[in-house]
TITI-986673 format. One record per atom (N, C-alpha, C): atom name; x, y, z. Coordinates in pm, whole numbers, plus 50000, padded with zeros to 5 digits. Example, Ala and Ser with C-alpha at 12.3 -4.5 7.8 and 13.67 -1.06 7.14 Angstrom:
BEGIN
<r><atom>N</atom><x>51319</x><y>49431</y><z>50780</z></r>
<r><atom>CA</atom><x>51230</x><y>49550</y><z>50780</z></r>
<r><atom>C</atom><x>51320</x><y>49670</y><z>50780</z></r>
<r><atom>N</atom><x>51285</x><y>49775</y><z>50708</z></r>
<r><atom>CA</atom><x>51367</x><y>49894</y><z>50714</z></r>
<r><atom>C</atom><x>51290</x><y>50003</y><z>50787</z></r>
***
This chain:
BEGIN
<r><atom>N</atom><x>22117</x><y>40838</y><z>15750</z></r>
<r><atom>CA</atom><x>22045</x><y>40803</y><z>15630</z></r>
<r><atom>C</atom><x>21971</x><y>40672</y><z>15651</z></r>
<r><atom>N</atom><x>21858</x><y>40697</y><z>15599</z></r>
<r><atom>CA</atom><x>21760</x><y>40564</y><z>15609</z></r>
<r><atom>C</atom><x>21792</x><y>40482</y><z>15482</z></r>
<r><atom>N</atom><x>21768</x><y>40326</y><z>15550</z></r>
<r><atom>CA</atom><x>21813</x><y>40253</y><z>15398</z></r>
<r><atom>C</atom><x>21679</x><y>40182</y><z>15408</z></r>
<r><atom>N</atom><x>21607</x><y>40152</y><z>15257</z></r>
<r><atom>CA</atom><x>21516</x><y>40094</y><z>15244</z></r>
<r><atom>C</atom><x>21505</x><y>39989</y><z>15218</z></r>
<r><atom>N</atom><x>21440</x><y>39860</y><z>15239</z></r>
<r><atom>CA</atom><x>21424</x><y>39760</y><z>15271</z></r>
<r><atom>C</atom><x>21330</x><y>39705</y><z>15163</z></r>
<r><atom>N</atom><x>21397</x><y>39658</y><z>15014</z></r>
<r><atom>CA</atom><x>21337</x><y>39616</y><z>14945</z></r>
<r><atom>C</atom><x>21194</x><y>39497</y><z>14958</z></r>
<r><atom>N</atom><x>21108</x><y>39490</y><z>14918</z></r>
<r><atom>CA</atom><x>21017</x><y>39430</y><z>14943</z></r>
<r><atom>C</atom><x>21004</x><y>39323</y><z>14806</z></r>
<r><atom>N</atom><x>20927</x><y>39223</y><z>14837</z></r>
<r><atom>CA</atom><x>20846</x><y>39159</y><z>14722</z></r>
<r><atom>C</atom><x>20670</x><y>39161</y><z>14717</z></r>
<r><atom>N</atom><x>20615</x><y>39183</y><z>14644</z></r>
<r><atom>CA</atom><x>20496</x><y>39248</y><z>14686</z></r>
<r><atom>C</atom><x>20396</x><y>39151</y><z>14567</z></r>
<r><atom>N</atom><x>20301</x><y>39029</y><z>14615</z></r>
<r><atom>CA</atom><x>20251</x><y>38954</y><z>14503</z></r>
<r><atom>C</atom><x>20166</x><y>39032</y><z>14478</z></r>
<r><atom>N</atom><x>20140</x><y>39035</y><z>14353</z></r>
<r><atom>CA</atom><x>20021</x><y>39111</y><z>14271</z></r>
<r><atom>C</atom><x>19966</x><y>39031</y><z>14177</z></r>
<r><atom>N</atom><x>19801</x><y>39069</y><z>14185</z></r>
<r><atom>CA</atom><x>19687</x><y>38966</y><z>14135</z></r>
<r><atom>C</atom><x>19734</x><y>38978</y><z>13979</z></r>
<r><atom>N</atom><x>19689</x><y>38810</y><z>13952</z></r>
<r><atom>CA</atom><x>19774</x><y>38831</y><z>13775</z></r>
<r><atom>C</atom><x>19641</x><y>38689</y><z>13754</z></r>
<r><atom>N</atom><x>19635</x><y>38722</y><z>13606</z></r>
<r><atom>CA</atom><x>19486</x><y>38668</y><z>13560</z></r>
<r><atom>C</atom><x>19355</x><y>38722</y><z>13600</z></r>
<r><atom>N</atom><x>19296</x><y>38610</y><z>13637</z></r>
<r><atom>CA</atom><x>19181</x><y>38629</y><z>13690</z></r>
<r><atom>C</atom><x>19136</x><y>38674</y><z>13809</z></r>
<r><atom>N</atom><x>19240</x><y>38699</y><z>13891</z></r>
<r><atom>CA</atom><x>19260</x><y>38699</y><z>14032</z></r>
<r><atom>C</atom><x>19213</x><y>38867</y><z>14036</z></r>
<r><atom>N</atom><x>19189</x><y>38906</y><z>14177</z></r>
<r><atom>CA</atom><x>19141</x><y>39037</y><z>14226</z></r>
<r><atom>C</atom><x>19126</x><y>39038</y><z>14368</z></r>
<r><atom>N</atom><x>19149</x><y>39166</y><z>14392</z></r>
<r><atom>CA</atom><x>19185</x><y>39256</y><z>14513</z></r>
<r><atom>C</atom><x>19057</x><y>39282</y><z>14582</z></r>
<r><atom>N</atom><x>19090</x><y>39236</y><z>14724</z></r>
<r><atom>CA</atom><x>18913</x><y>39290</y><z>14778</z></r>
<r><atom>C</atom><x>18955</x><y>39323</y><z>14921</z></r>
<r><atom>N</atom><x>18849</x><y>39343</y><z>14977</z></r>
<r><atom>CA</atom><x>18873</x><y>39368</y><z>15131</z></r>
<r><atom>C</atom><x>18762</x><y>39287</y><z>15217</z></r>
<r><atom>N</atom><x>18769</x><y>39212</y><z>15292</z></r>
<r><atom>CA</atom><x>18699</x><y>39136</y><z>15373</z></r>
<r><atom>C</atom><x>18593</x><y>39207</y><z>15461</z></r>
<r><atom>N</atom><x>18511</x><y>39154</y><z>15468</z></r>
<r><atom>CA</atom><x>18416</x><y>39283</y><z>15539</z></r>
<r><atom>C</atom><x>18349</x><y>39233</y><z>15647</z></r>
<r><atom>N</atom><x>18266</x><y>39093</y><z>15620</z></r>
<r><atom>CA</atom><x>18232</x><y>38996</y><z>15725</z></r>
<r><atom>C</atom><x>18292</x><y>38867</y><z>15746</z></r>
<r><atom>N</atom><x>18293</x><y>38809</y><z>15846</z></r>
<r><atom>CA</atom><x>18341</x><y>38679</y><z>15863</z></r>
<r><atom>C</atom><x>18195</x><y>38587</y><z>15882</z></r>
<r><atom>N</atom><x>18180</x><y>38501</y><z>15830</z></r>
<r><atom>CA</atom><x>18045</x><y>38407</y><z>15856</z></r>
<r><atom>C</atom><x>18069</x><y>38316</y><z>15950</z></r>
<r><atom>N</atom><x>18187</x><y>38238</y><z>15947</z></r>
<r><atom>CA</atom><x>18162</x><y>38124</y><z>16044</z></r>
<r><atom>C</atom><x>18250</x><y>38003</y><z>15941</z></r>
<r><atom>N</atom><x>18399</x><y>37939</y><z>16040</z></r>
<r><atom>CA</atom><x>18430</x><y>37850</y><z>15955</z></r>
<r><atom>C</atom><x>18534</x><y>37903</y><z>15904</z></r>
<r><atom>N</atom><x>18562</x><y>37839</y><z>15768</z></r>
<r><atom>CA</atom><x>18694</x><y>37961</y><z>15681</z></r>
<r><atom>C</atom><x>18566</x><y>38051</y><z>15551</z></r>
<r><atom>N</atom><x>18453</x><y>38083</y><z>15593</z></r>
<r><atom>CA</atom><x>18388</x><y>38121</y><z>15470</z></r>
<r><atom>C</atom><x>18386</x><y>38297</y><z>15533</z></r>
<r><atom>N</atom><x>18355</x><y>38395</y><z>15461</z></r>
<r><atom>CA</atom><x>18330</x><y>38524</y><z>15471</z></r>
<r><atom>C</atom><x>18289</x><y>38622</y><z>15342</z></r>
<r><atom>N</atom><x>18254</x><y>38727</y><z>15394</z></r>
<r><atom>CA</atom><x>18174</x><y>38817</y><z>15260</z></r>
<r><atom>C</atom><x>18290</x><y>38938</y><z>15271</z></r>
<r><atom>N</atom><x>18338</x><y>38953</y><z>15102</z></r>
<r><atom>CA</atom><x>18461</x><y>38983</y><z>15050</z></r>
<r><atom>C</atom><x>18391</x><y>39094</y><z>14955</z></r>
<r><atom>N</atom><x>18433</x><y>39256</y><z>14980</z></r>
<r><atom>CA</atom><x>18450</x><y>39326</y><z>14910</z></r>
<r><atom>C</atom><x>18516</x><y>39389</y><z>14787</z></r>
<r><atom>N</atom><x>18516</x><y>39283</y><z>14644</z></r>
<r><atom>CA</atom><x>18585</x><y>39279</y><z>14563</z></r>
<r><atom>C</atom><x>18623</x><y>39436</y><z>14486</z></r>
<r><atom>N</atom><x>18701</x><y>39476</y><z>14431</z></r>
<r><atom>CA</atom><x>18756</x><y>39597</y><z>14409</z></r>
<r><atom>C</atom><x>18683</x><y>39592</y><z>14231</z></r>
<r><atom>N</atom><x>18608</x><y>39497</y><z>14185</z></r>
<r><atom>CA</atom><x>18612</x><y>39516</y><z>14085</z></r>
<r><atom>C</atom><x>18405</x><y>39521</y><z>14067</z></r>
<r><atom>N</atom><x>18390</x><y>39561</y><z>14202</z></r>
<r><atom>CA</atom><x>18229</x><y>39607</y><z>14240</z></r>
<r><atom>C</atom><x>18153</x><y>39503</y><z>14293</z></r>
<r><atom>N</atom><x>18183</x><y>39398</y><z>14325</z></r>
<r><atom>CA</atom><x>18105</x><y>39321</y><z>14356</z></r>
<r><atom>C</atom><x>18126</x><y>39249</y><z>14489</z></r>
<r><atom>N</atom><x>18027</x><y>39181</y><z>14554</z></r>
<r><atom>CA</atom><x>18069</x><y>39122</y><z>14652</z></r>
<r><atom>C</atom><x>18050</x><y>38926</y><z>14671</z></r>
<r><atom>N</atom><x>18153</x><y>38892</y><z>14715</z></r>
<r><atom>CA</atom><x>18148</x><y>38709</y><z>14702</z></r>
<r><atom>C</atom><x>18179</x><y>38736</y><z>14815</z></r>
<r><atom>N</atom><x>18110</x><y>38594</y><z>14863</z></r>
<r><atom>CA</atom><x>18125</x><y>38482</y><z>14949</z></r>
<r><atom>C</atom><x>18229</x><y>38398</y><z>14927</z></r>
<r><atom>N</atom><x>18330</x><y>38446</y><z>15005</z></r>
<r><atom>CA</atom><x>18451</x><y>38359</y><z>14936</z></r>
<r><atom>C</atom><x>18480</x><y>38253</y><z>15113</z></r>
<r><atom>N</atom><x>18566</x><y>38139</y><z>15041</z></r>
<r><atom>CA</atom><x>18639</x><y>38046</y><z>15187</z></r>
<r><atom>C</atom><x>18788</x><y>38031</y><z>15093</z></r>
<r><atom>N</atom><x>18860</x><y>37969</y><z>15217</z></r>
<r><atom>CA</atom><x>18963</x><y>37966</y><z>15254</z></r>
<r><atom>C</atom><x>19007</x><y>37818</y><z>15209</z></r>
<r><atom>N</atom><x>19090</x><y>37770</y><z>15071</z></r>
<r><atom>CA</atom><x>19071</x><y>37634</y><z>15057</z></r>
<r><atom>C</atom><x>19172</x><y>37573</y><z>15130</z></r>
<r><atom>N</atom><x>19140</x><y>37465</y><z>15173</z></r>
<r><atom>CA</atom><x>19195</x><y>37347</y><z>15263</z></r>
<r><atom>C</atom><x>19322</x><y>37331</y><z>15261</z></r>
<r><atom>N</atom><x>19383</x><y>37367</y><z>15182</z></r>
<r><atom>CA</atom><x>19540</x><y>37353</y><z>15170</z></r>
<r><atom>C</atom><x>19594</x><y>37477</y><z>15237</z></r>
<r><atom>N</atom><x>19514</x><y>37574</y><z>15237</z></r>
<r><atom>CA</atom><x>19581</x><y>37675</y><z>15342</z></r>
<r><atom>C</atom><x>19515</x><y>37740</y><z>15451</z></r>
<r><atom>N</atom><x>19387</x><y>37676</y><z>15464</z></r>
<r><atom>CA</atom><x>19300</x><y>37670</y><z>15597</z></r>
<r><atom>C</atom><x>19403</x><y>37719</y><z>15733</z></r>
<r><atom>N</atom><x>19509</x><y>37594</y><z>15779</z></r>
<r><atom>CA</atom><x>19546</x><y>37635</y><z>15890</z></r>
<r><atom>C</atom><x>19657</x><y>37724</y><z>15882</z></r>
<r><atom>N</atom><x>19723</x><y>37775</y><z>15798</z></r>
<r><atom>CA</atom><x>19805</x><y>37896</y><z>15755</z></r>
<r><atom>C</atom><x>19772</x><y>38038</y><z>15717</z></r>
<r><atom>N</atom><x>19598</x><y>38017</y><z>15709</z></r>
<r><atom>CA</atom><x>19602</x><y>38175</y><z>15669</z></r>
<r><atom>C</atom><x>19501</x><y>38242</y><z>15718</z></r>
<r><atom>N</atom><x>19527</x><y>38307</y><z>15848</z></r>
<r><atom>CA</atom><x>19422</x><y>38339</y><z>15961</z></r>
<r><atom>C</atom><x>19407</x><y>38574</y><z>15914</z></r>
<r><atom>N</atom><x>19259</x><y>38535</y><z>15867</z></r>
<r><atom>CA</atom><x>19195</x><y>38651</y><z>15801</z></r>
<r><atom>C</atom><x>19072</x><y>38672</y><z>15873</z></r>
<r><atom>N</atom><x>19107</x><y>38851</y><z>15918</z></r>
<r><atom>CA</atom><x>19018</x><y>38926</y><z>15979</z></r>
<r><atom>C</atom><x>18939</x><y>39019</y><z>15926</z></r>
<r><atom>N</atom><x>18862</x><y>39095</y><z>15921</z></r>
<r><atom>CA</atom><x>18797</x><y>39167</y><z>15864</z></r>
<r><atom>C</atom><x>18857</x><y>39281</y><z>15874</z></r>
<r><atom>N</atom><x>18845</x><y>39350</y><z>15760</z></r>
<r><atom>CA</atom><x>18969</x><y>39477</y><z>15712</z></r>
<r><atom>C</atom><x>19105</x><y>39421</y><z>15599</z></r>
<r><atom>N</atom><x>19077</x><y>39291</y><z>15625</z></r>
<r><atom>CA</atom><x>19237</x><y>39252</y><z>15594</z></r>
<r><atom>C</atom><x>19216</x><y>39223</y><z>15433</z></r>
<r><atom>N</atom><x>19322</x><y>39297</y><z>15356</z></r>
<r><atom>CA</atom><x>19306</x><y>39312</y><z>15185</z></r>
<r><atom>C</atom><x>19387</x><y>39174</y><z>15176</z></r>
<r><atom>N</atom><x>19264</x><y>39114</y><z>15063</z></r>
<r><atom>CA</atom><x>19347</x><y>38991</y><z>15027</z></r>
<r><atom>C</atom><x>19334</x><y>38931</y><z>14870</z></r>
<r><atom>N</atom><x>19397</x><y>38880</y><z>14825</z></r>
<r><atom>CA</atom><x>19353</x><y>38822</y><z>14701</z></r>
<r><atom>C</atom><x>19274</x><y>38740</y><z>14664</z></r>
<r><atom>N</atom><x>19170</x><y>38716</y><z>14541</z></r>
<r><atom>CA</atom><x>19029</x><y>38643</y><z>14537</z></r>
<r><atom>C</atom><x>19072</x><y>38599</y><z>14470</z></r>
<r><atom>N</atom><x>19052</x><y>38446</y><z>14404</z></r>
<r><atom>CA</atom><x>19002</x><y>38415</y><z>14263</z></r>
<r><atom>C</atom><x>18890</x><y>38396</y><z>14263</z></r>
<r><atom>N</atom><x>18761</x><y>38422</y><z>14164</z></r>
<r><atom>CA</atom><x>18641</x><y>38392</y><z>14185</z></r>
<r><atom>C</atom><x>18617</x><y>38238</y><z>14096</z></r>
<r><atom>N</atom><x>18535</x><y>38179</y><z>14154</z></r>
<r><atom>CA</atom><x>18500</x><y>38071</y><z>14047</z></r>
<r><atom>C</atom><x>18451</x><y>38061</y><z>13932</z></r>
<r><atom>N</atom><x>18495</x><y>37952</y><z>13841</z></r>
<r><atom>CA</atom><x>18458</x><y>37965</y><z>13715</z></r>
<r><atom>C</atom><x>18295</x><y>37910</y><z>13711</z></r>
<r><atom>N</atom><x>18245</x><y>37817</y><z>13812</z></r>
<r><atom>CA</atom><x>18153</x><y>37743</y><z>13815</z></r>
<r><atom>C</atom><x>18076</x><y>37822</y><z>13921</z></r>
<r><atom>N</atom><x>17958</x><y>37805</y><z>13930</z></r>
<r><atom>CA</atom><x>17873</x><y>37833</y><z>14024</z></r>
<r><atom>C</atom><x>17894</x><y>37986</y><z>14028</z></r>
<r><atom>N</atom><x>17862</x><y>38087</y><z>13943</z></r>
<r><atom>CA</atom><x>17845</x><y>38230</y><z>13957</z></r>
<r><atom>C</atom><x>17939</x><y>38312</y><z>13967</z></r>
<r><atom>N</atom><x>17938</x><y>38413</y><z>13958</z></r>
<r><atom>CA</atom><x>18067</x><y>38533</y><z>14015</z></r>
<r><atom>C</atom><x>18061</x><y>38568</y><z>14144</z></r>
<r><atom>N</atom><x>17920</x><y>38518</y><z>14232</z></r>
<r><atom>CA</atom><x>17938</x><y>38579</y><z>14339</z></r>
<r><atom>C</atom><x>18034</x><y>38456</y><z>14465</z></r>
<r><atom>N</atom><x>18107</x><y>38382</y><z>14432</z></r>
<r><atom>CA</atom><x>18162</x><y>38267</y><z>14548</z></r>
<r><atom>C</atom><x>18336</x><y>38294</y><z>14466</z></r>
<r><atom>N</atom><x>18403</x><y>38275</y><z>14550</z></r>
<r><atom>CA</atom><x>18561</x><y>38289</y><z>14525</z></r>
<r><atom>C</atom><x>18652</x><y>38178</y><z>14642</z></r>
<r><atom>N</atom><x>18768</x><y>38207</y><z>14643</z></r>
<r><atom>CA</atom><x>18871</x><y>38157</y><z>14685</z></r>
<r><atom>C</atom><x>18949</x><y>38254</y><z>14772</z></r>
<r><atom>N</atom><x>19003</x><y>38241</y><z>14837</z></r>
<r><atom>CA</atom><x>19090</x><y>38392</y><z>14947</z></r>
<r><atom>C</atom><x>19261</x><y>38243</y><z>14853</z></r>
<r><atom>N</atom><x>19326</x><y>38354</y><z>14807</z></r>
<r><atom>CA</atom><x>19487</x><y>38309</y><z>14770</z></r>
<r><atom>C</atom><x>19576</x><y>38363</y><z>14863</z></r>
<r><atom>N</atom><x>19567</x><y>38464</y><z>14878</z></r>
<r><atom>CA</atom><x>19699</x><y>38515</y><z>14959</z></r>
<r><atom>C</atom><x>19628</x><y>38647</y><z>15042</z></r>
<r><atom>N</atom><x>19684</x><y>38668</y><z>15165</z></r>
<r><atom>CA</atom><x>19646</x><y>38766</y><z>15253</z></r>
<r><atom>C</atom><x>19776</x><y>38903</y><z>15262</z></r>
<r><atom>N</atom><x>19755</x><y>38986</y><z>15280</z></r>
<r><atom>CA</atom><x>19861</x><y>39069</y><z>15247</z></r>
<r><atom>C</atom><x>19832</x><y>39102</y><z>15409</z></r>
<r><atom>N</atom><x>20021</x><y>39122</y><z>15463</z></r>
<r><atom>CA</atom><x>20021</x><y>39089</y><z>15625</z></r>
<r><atom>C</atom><x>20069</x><y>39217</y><z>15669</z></r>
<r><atom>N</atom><x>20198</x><y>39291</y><z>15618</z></r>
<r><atom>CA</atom><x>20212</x><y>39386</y><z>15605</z></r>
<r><atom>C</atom><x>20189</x><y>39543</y><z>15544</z></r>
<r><atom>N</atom><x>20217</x><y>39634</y><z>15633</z></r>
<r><atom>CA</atom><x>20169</x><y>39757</y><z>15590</z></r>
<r><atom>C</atom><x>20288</x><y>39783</y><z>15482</z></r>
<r><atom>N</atom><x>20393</x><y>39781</y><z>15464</z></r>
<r><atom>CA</atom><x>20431</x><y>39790</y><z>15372</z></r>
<r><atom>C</atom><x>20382</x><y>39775</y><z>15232</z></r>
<r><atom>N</atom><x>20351</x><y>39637</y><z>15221</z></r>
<r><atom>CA</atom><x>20280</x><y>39582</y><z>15125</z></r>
<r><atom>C</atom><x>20177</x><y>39647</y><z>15063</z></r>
<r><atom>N</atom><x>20094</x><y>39676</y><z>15172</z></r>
<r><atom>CA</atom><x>19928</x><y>39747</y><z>15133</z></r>
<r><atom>C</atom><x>20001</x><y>39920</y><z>15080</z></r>
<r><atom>N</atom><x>20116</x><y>39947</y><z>15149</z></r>
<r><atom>CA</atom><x>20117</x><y>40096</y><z>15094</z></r>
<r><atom>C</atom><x>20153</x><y>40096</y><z>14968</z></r>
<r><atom>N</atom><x>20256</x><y>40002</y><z>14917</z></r>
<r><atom>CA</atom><x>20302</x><y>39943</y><z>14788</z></r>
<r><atom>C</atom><x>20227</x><y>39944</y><z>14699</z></r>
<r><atom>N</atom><x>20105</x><y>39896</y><z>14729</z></r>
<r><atom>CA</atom><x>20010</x><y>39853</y><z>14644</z></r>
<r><atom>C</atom><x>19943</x><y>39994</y><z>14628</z></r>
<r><atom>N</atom><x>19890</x><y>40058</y><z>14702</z></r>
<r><atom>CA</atom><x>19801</x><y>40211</y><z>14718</z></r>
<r><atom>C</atom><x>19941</x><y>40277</y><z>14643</z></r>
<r><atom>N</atom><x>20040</x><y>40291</y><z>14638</z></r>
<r><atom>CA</atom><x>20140</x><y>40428</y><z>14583</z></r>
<r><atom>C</atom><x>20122</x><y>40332</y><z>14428</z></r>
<r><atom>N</atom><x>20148</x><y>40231</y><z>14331</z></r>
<r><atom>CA</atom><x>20088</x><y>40179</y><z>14260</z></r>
<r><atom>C</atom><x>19956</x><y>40191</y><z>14168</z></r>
<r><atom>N</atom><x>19871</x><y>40216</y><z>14217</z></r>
<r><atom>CA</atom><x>19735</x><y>40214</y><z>14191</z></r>
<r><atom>C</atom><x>19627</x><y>40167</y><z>14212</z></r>
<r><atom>N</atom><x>19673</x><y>40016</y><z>14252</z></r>
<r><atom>CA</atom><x>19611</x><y>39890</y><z>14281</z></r>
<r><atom>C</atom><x>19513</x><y>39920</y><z>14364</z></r>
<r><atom>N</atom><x>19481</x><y>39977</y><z>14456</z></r>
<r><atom>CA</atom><x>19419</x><y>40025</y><z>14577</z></r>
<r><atom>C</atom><x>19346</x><y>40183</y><z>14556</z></r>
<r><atom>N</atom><x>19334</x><y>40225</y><z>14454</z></r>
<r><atom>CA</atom><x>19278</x><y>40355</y><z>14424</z></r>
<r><atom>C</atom><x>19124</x><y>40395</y><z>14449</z></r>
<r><atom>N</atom><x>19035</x><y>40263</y><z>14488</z></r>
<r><atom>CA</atom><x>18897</x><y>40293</y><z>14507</z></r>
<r><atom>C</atom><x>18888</x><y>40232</y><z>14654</z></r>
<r><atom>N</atom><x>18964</x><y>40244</y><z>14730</z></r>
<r><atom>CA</atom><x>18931</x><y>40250</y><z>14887</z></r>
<r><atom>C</atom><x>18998</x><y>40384</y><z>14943</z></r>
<r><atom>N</atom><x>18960</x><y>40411</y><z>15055</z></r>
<r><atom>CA</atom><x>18938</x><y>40521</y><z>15104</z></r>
<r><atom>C</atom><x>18981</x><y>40526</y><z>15239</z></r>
<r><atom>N</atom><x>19007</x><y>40379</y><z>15253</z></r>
<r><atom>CA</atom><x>19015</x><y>40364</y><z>15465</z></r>
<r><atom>C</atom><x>19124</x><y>40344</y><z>15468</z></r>
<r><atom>N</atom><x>19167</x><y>40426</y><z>15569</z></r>
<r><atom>CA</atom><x>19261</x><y>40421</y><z>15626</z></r>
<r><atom>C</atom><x>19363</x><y>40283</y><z>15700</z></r>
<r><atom>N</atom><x>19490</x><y>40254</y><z>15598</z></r>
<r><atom>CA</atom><x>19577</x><y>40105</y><z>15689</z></r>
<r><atom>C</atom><x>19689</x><y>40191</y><z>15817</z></r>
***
């Protein structure tokens, strides 16, 4: 018998939203496929610059800014495991992507 291995799984709460990274620009900045149709230019703020190393494909959490437009955001948290991402897809959270983790 398999035993399962409870998880903790952060999920976007407020303003926050689910995207998928698509390009990397250069730096901690990149162009972020937000789940809620749009696309930002989001970076990586300084307090977690050298902790949170994001590739393209990799689903992560946005906040977008309140200032300067909807299209520029924040990357909060990177989701590392497949667990996680399946968590999120059996959920709902993940219902308008299509590609394969």
């Amino acid at each position: 018998m398999e035993e399962q291995e409870t998880i903790r799984v952060r999920i976007p709460k407020g303003k926050e939203i689910l995207g998928i990274v698509k390009r990397r620009v250069g730096g901690s900045r990149m162009f972020v496929n937000c789940l809620d149709g749009k696309e930002r230019m989001c970076r990586i703020p300084g307090s977690k610059r050298r902790g949170l190393w994001v590739r393209e494909n990799d689903i992560i959490i946005v906040k977008p800014w309140e200032l300067g437009g909807d299209g520029k955001g924040d990357v909060i948290y990177k989701y590392r495991s497949r667990a996680e991402i399946m968590f999120l897809k059996r959920k709902g959270f993940l219902k308008n992507i299509d590609e394969e983790f």
